[in-house]
C-alpha positions in Angstrom: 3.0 -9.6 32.2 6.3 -10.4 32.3 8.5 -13.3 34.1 11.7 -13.9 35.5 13.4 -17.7 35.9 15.7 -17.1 38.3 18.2 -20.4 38.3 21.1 -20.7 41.6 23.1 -23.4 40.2 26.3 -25.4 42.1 27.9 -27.2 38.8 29.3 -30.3 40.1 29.9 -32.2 37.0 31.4 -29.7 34.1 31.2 -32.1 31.3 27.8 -33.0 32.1 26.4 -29.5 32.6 28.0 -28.9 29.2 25.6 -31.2 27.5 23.0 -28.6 28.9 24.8 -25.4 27.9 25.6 -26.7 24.2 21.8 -26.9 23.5 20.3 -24.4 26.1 20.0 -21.2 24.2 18.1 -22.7 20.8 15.8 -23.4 23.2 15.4 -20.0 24.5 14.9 -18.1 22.0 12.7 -20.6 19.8 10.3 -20.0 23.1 10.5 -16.3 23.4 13.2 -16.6 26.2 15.8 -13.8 26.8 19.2 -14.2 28.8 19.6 -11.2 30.9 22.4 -12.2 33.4 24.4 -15.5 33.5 27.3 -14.4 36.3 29.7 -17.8 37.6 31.1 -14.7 40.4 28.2 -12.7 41.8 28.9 -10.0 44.3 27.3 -11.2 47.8 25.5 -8.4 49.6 23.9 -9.7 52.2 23.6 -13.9 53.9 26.2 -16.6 52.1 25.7 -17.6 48.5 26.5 -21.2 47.9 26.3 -21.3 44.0 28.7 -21.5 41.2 26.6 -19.9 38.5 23.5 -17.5 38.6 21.1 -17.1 35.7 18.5 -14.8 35.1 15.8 -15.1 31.9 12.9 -13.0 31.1 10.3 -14.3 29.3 7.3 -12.3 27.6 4.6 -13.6 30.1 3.9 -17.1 32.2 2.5 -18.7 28.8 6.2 -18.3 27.0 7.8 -19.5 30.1 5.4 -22.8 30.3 5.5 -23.3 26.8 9.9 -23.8 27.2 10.1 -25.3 30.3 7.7 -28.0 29.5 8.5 -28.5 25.6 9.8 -31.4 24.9 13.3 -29.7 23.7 13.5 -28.4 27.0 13.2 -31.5 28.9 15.1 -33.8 26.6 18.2 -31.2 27.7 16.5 -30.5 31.5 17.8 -33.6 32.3 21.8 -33.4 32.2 21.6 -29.9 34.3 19.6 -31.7 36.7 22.3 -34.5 36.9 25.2 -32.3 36.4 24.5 -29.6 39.2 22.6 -29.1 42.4 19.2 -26.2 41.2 17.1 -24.2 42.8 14.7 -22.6 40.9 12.1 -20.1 41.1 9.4 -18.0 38.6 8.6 -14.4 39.5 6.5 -12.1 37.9 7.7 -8.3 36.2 6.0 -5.3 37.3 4.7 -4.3 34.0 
């Protein structure tokens, strides 16, 4: 079954988060991980959106998404978007 990271990011240090970015999408696709929506200017519906940046990444099932966020290419880079930018994260799983 399918999965969905689903990242709502407030960038606070651009240089730093660019230390993530530069290396970021290797690392996706080595682990199976597709970008389907990175928007800096979402259109809010509904509540307040306090972000700067939105992403959203399917990966093939919970296995491919482990296998990324806990390789060690993924955390050697983790680190500078976790110091660069205020995260919250979360994992849901596809319908199919």
């Amino acid at each position: 079954m399918s999965c969905y990271f689903v990242a709502q990011i407030r960038i606070k240090d651009k240089s730093e988060y660019k230390k993530y970015i530069d290396k970021a999408g290797g690392i996706f696709e080595k682990y199976k991980g597709e970008y389907l929506s990175v928007d800096n200017h979402p259109q809010v519906i509904e509540g307040k959106w306090n972000y700067t940046r939105t992403v959203l990444i399917r990966f093939n099932n919970k296995n491919d998404f482990n296998d990324w966020y806990h390789s060690a290419e993924y955390q050697n880079i983790l680190k500078y978007r976790l110091k660069a930018a205020d995260c919250d994260t979360i994992l849901i799983q596809g319908l199919d």
